[in-house]
LOMAR-44747 format. One line per field, with one value per residue (C-alpha): z, x negated, y negated; residue number from 1. Coordinates in pm, 1 decimal, m for minus. Layout:
pz: [Z; ...] $
px: [X; ...] $
py: [Y; ...] $
num: [NUM; ...] $
//
This chain:
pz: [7908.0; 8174.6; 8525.2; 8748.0; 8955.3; 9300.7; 9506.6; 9870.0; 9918.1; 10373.3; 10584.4; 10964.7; 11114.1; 11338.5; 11256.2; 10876.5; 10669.3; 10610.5; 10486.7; 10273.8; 10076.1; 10035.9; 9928.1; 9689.9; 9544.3; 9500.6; 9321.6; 9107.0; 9065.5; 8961.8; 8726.0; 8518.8; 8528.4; 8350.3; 8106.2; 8052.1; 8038.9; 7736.0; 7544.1; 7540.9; 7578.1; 7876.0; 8154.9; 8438.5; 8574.8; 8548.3; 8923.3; 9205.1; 9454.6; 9857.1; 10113.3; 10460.6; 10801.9; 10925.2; 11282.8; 11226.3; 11154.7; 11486.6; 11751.1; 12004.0; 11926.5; 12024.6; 11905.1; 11692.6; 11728.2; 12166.8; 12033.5; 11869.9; 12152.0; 12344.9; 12154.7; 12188.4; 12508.9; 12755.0; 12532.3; 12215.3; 12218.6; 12306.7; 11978.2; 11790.9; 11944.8; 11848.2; 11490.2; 11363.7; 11521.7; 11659.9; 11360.1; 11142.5; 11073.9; 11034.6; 11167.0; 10981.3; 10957.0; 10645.2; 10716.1; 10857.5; 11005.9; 11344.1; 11251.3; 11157.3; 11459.2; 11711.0; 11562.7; 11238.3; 11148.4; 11067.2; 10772.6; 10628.9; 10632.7; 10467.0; 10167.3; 10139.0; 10074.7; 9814.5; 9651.1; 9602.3; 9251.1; 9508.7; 9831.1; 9858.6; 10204.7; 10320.8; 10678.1; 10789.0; 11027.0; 10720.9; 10525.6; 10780.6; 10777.8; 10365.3; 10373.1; 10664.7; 10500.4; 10180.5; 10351.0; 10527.6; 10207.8; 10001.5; 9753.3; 9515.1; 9449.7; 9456.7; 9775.8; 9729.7; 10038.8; 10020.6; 10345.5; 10383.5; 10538.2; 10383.1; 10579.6; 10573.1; 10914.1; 10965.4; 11058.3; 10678.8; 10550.1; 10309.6; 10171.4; 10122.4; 9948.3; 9547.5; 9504.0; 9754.6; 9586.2; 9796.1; 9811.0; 9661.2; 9632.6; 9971.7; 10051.3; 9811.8; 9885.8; 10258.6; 10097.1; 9880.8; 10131.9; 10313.9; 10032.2; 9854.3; 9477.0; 9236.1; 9055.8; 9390.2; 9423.3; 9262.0; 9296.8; 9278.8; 9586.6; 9891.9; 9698.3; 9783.8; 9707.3; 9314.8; 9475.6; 9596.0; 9271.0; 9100.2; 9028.8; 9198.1; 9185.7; 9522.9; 9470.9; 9421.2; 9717.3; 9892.5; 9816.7; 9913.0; 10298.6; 10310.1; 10351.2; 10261.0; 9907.8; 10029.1; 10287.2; 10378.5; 10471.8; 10705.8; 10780.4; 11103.2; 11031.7; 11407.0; 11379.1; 11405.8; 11461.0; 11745.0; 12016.2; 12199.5; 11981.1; 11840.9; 12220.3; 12182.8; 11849.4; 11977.6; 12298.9; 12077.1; 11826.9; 12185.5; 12303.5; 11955.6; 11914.8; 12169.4; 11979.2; 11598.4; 11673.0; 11565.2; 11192.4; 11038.1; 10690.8; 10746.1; 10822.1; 11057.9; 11029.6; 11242.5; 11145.4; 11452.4; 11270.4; 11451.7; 11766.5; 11872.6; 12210.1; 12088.9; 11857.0; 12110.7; 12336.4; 12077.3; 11942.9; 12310.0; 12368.3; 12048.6; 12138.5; 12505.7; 12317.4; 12105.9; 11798.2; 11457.9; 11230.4; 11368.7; 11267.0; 11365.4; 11150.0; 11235.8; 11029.7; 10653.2; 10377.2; 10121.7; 10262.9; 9885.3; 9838.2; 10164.6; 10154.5; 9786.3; 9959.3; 10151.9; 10154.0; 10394.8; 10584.6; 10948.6; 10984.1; 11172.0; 10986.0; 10924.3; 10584.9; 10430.9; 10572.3; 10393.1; 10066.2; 10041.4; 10089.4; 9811.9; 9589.1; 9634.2; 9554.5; 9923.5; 10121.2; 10443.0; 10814.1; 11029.4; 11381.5; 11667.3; 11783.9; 11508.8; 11674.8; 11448.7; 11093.7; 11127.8; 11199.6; 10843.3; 10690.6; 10851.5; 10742.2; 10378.3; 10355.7; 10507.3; 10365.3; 9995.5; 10090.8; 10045.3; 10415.4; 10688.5; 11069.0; 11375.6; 11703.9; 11944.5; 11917.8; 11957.3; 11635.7; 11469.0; 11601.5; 11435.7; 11120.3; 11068.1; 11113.2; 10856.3; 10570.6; 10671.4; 10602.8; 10282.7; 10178.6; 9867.1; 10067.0; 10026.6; 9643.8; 9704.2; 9927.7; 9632.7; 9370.9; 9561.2; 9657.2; 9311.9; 9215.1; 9445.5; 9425.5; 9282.7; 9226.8; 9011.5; 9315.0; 9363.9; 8963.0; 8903.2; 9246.8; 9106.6; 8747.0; 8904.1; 9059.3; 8761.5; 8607.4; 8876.1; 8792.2; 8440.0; 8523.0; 8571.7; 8933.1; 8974.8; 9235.1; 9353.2; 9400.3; 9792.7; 9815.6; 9884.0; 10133.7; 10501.4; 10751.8; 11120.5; 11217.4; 10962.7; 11088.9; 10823.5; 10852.2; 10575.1; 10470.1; 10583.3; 10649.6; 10379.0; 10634.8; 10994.9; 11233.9] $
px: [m8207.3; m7979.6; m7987.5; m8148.4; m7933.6; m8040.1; m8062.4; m8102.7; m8312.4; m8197.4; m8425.4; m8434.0; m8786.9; m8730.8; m9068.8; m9230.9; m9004.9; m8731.6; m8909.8; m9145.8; m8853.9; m8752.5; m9061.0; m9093.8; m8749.5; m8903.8; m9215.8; m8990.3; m8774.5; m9115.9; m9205.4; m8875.2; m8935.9; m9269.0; m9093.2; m8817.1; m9106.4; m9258.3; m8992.5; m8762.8; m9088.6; m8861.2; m9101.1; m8820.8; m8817.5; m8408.2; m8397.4; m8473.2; m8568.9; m8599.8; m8666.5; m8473.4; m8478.4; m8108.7; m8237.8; m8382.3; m8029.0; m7869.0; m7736.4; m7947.0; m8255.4; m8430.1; m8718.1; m8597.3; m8925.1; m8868.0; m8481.4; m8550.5; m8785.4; m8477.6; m8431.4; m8748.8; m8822.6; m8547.8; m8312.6; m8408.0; m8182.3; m7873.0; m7947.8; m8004.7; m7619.2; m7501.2; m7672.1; m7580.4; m7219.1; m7005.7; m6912.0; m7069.3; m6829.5; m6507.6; m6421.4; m6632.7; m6689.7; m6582.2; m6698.9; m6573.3; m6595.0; m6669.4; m7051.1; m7058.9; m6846.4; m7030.9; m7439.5; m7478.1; m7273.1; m7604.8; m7643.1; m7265.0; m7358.0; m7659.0; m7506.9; m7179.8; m7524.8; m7724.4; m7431.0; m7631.0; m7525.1; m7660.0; m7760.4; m7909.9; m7948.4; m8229.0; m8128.6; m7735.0; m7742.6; m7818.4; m7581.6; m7308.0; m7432.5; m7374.7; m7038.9; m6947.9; m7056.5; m6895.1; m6548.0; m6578.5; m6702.1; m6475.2; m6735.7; m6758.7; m7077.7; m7226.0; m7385.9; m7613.3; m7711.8; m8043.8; m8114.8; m8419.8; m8428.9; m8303.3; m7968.7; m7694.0; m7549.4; m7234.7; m7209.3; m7290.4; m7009.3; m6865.9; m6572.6; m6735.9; m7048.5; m7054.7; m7336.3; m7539.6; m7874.0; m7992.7; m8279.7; m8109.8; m7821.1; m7761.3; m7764.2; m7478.1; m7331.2; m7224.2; m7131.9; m6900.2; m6638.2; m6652.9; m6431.6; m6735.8; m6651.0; m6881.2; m6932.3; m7057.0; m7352.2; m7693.5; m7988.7; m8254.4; m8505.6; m8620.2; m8784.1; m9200.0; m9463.1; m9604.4; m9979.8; m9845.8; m9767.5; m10118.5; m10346.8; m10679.3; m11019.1; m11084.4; m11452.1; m11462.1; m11180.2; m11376.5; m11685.0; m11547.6; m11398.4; m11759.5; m11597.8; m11796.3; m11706.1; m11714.5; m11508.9; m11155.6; m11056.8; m10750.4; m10592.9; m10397.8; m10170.1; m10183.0; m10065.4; m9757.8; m9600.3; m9420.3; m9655.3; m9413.7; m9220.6; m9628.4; m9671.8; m9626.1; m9777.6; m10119.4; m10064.9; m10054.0; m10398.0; m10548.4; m10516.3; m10655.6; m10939.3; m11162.4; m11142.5; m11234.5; m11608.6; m11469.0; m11311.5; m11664.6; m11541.9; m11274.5; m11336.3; m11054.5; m10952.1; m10754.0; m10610.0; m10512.0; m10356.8; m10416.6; m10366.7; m10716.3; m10699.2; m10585.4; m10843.4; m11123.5; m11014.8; m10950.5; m11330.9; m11469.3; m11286.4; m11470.8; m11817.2; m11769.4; m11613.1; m11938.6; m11742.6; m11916.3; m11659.2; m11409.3; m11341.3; m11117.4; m11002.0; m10860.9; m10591.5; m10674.4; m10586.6; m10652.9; m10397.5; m10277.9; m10619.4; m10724.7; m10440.5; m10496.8; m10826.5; m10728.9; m10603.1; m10384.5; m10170.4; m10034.7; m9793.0; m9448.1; m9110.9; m9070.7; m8861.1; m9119.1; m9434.1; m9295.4; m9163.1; m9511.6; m9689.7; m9451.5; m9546.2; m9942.5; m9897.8; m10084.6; m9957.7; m9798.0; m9724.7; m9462.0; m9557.6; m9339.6; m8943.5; m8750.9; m8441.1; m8241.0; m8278.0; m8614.6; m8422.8; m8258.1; m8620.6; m8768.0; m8470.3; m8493.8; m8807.0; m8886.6; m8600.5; m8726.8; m9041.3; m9208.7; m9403.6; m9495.7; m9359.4; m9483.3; m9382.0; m9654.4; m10047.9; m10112.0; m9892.4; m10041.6; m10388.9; m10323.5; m10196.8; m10516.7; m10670.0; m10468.2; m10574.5; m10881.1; m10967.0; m10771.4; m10734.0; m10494.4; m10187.0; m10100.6; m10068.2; m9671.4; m9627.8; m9753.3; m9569.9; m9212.9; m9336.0; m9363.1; m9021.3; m8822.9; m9052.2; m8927.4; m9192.9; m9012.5; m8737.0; m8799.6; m8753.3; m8409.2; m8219.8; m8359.4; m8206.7; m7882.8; m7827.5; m7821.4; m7617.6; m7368.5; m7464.9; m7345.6; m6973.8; m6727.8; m6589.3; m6204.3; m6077.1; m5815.1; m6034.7; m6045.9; m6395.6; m6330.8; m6060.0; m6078.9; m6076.3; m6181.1; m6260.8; m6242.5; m6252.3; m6109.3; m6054.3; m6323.2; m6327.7; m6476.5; m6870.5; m7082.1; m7364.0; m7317.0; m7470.3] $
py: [8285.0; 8498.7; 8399.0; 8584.2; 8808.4; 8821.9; 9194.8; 9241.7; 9574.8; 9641.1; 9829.8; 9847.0; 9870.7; 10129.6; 10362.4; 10277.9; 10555.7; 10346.7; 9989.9; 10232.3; 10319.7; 9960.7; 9815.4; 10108.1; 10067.4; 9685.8; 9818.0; 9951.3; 9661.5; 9444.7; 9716.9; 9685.0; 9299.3; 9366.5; 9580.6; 9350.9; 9028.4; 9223.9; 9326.2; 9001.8; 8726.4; 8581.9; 8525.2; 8468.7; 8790.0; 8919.1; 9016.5; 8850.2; 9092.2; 9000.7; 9306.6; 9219.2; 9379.1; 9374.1; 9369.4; 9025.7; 8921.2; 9035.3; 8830.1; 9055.0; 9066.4; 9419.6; 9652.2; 9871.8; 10131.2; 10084.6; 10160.5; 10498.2; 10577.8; 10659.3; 10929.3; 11150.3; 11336.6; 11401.4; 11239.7; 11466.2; 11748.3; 11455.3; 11267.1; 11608.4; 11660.8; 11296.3; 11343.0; 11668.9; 11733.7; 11452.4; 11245.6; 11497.0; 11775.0; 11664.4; 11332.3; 11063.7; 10701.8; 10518.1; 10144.8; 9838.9; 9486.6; 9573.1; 9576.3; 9222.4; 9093.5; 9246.1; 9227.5; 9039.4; 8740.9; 8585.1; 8864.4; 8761.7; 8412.6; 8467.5; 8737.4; 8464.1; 8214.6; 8432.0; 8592.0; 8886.5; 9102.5; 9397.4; 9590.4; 9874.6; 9996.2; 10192.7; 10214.1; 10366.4; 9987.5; 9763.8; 9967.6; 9895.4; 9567.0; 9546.3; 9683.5; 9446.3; 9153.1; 9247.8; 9291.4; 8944.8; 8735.0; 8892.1; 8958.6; 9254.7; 9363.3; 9702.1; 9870.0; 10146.8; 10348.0; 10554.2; 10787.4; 10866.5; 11195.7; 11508.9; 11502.2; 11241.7; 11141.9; 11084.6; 10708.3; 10619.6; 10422.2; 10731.4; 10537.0; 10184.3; 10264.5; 10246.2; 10510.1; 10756.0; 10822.3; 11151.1; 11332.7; 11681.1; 11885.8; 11979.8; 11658.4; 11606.7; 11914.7; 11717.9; 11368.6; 11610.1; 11704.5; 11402.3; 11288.7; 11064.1; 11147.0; 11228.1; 10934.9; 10797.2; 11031.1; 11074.0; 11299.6; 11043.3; 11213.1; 10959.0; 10676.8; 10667.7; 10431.8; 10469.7; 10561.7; 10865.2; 11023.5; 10932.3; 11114.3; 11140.0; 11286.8; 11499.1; 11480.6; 11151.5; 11124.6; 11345.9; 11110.9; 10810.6; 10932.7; 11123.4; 11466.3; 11795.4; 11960.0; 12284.5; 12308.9; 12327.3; 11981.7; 11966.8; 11666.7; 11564.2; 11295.2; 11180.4; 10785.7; 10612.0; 10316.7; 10459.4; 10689.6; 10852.9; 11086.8; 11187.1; 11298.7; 11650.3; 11642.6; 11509.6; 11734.8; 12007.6; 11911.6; 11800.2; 12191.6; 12299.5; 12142.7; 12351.7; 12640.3; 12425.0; 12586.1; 12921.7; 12718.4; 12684.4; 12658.7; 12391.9; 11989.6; 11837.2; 11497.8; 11332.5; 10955.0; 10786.9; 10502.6; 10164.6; 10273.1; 10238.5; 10366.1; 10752.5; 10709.8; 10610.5; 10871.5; 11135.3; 11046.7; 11087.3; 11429.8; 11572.5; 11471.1; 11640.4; 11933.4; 11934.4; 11973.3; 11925.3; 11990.9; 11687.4; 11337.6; 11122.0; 10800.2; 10457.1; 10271.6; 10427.7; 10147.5; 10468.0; 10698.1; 10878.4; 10944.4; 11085.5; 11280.1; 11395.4; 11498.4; 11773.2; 12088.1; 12122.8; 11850.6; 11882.9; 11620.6; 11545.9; 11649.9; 11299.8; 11237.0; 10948.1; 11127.6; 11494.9; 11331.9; 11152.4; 11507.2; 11645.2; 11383.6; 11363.9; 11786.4; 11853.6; 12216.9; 12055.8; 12250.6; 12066.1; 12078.6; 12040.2; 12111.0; 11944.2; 11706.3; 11591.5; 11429.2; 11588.6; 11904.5; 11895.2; 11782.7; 12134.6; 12375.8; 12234.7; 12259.5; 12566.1; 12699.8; 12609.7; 12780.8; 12471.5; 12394.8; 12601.3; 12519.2; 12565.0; 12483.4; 12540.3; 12464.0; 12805.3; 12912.0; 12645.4; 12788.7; 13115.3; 12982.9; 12795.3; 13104.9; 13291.2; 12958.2; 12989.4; 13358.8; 13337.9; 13003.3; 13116.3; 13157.4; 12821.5; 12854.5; 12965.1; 12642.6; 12426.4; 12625.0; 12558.0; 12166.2; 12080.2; 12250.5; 12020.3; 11708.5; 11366.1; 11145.8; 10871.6; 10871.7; 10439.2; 10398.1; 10616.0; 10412.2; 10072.7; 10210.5; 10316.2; 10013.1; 9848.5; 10038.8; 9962.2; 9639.2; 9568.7; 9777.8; 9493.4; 9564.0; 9606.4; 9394.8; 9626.6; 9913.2; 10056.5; 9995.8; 9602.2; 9643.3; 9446.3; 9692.5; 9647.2; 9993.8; 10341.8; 10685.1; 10940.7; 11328.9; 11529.9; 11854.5; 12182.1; 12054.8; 12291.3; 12308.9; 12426.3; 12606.8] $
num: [1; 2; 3; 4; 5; 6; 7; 8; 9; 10; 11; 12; 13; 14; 15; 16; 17; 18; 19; 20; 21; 22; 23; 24; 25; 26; 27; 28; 29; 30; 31; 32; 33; 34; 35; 36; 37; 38; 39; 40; 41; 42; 43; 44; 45; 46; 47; 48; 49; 50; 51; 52; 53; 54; 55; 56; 57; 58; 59; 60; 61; 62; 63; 64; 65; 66; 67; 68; 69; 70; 71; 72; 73; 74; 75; 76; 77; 78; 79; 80; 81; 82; 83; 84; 85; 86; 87; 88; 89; 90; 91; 92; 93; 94; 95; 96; 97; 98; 99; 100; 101; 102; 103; 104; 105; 106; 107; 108; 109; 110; 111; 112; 113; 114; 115; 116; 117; 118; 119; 120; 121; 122; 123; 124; 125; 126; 127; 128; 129; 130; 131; 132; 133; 134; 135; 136; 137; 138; 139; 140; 141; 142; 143; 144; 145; 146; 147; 148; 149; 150; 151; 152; 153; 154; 155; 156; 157; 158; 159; 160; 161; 162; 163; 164; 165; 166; 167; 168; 169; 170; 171; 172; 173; 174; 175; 176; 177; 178; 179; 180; 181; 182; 183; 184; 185; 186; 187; 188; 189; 190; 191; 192; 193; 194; 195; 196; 197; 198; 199; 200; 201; 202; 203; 204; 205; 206; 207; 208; 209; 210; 211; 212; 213; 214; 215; 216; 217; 218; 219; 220; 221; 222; 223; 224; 225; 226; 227; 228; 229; 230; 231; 232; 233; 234; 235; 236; 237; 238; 239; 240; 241; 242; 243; 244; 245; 246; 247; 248; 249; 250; 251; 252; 253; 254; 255; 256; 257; 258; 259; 260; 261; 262; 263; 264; 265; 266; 267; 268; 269; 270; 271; 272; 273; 274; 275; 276; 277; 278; 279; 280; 281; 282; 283; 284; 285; 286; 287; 288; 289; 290; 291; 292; 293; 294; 295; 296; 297; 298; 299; 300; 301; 302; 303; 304; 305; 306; 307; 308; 309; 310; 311; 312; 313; 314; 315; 316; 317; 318; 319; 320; 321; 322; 323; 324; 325; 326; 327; 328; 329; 330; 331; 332; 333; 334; 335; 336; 337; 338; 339; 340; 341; 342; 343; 344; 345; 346; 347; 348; 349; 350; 351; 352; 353; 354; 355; 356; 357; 358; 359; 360; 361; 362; 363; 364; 365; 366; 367; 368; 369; 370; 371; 372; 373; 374; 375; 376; 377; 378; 379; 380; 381; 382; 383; 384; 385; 386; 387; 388; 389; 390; 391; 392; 393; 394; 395; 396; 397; 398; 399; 400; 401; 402; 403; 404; 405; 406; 407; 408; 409; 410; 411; 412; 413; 414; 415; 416; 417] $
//
């Protein structure tokens, strides 16, 4: 019998996206257990699998989803600055101490505890965090850093990290001239939860959510666990909705999430509006198959919410100005031809109209989707890891050296604009 070698799977909880992709990396952890329990007999599972939020760990505690409020509203188009040119282009963070020292001692003490055999990071603080921690213990296990947006920002720790696992090429395409080598980076996709790539039965989807067979059933994806950046997004659907009498062939839906007072409010401006053809959902514990329901999704450019679209094989429009990682998640995708944007309710108004007077335009959009879709994403990071896993680590290599603070010079940045 081996002993069971412990990983740390990181996440921040600043929105859902990013602890999403760490329990599904988990999921996928669990799954190779089973594998492993039937093929050997052994029922000790070989991994030992705990999902963390680095911001419990900090010496100041603060709300991570109040924290990336900041950056929505006036301060948008200052983050969209911050994100996608300083410390983007050319001068880049490599990783460091400084992390630790200032926020999360408590997270060293507790990896010099577990003696982890991994991390993998799903958030750019817990993989600071990792690299940190690794530095001060003077440990030499593998990090693995997994953004989940279709973009890497430049405060990623480039030079400390033993393998990015990235949504697709262009996403390697930046790591590459930061000076992260090959043999650091892997085209896994952004890992999503296993229900989104079943398969379902719309009628009996349709059955269960008591939607109408034959119509067009358009979902609003309206919830969140943080309100304000969905402001202009339920702004927008709010200025809509009076003219839904015209759409008598298409069924809106509109989850609110579990914030019950949109949803109350939402419910009451529909029945003054008179509106037949609207409904609006609370917190849905179903959400692959409602969305496998529909035909057409209007969601947020968020990188969890889009992969998840991509992998239930549901035609998507992004609405709203893109700021931005979301930026990156609206140029790749519209870019691939694989989701239509919009930025106002009243372009969103006429696309509506265009689906609904020939509903076959979206075949294109779900041709492109499913050329760029990953749906096994969670399964080929939890493989890669261990791979990393069973190479002996060289003590000398540059990964594990102590440094306090690391800015380095890249290369020519393959996207700009």
């Amino acid at each position: 019998m081996t002993a069971q070698k412990t990983i740390l799977i990181v996440h921040a909880s600043v929105g859902s996206g990013h602890k999403s992709a760490a329990l599904a990396i988990a999921k996928a952890f669990e799954v190779i257990d089973e594998q492993s329990e039937r093929e050997t007999g052994d029922e000790e599972a070989p991994y030992a699998i705990e999902v963390l939020d680095i911001l419990d760990f900090g010496k100041v505690k603060f709300d991570g989803n109040n924290t990336a409020s900041m950056f929505t509203g006036w301060g948008r188009p200052f983050y969209d600055l911050t994100w996608r040119f300083t410390l983007t282009g050319r001068l880049l963070w490599g990783g460091g101490t400084i992390w630790a020292r200032l926020m999360f001692s408590r997270f060293v003490d507790y990896v010099r505890e577990k003696k982890p055999a991994a991390i993998i990071a799903t958030h750019i603080t817990a993989a600071n965090a990792a690299v940190s921690a690794r530095m001060l213990t003077g440990e030499t296990f593998p990090i693995v850093c997994v953004p989940t947006d279709y973009e890497i920002e430049g405060l990623w720790p480039h030079l400390s990290t033993d393998l990015f696992c990235v949504a697709d090429e262009r996403m390697a395409e930046t790591l590459r001239p930061r000076r992260v080598p090959e043999s650091r980076i892997r085209v896994t996709g952004i890992p999503a939860a296993p229900t989104f790539s079943m398969k379902y039965d719309r009628t009996e989807m349709r059955r269960e959510f008591e939607l109408p067979d034959d119509k067009q059933v358009v979902l609003f994806l309206a919830g969140a666990t943080l309100p304000r950046p969905y402001m202009h997004f339920r702004n927008s659907l709010r200025e809509m909705l009076p003219y839904m009498h015209a759409f008598d062939d298409m069924e809106i839906v509109v989850v609110a999430g579990k914030d019950a007072e949109y949803a109350e409010e939402t419910r009451r401006y529909v029945k003054q509006l008179g509106l037949v053809n609207v409904r609006v959902l609370d917190f849905v514990t179903n959400m692959p198959g409602l969305m496998a329901s529909a035909d057409l999704i209007v969601c947020k450019p968020g990188g969890l919410t889009v992969t998840e679209c991509l992998c239930i094989g549901t035609p998507m429009v992004l609405l709203g100005r893109a700021y931005g990682q979301e930026k990156s998640n609206v140029t790749m995708l519209t870019s691939t031809g694989a989701a239509y944007h919009v930025t106002t309710w009243r372009e969103l108004l006429d696309i509506l109209r265009q689906i609904n007077e020939h509903p076959r335009m979206t075949d294109g959009i779900l041709v492109n989707a499913s050329l760029i879709r990953r749906p096994d994403a969670a399964m080929e990071v939890a493989e890669a890891t261990i791979e990393l896993l069973d190479a002996k680590p060289d003590p000398t290599n540059p990964l594990y050296n102590r440094r306090f603070i690391r800015f380095y010079w890249g290369g020519k940045p393959a996207h700009t604009r």
